[in-house]
C-alpha positions in Angstrom: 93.5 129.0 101.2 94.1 125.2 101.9 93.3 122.4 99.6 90.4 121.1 101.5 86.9 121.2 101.2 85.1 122.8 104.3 81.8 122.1 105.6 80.2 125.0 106.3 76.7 124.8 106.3 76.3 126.8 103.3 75.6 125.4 99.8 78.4 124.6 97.2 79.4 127.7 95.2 80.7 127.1 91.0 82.9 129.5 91.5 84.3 128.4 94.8 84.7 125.1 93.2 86.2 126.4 89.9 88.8 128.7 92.4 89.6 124.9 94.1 90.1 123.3 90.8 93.2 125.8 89.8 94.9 125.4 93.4 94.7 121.6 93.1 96.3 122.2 89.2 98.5 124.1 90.5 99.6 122.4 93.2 99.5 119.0 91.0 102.2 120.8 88.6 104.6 121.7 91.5 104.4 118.3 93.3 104.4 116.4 89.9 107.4 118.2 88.8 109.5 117.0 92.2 108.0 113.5 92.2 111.0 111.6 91.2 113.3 113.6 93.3 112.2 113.5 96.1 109.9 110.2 96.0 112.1 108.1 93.6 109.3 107.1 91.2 107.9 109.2 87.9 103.9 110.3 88.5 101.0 108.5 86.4 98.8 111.0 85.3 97.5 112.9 88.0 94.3 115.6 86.3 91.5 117.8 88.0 89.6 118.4 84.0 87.3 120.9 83.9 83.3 119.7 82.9 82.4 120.2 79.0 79.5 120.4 77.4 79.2 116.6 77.2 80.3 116.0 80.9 77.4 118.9 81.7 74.7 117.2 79.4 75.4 113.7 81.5 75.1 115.8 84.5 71.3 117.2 83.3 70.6 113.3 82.3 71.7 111.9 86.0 69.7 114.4 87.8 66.6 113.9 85.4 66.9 110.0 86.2 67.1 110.3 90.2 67.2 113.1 92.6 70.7 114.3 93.6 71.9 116.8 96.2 72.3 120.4 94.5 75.8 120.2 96.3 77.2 117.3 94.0 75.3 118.6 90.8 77.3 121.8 91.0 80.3 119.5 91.5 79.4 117.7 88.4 78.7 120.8 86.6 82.2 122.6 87.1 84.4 118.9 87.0 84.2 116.3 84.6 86.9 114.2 86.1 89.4 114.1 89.1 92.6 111.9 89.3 95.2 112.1 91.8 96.2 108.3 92.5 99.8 110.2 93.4 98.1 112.1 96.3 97.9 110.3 99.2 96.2 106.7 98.9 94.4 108.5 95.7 91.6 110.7 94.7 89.0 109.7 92.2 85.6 111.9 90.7 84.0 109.6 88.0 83.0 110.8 84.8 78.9 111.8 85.3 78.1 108.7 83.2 80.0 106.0 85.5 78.9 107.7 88.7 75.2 106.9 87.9 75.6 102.9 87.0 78.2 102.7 90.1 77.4 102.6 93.9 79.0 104.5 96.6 81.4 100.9 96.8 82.1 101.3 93.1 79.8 97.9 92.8 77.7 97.8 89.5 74.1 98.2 90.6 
């Protein structure tokens, strides 16, 4: 299966999402491993971490405060955090707790 997400029409699955999570690790390890090879610099820290109990609790306070799709709740519920700034122009999922006191253009609101 490819790394991408697909639009399918069908709601987001935990498990789909958890499945995604190891590919991207995995895939992370591999390319991270052969950065400076065959790039010529060393990787920054490049991380697709799993949600906690903490990073969960956020994600019941964010959806008590405003109404979020169910898609990126169960996004938020099976990843705390996603950093891949050696992937392409870069990745970023904030934390739960940024996410709600930043906009879509990362602007405080």
């Amino acid at each position: 299966m490819p790394f991408g997400i697909f639009v399918s029409g069908e709601r987001l699955d935990s498990e789909w999402v958890r499945g995604w999570c190891e590919q991207i690790s995995a895939g992370l390890s591999a390319l991270m491993s052969s950065l400076l090879k065959t790039h010529g610099y060393s990787p920054v820290e490049n991380a697709v971490i799993l949600a906690t109990d903490e990073s969960r609790g956020a994600t019941d306070a964010l959806v008590d405060l405003t109404p979020i799709l169910c898609d990126l709740t169960t996004l938020y519920w099976v990843v705390c955090e996603v950093s891949l700034p050696d992937v392409e122009h870069g990745y970023f999922v904030h934390r739960t707790p940024e996410s709600r006191h930043t906009s879509l253009f990362n602007q405080q609101v």
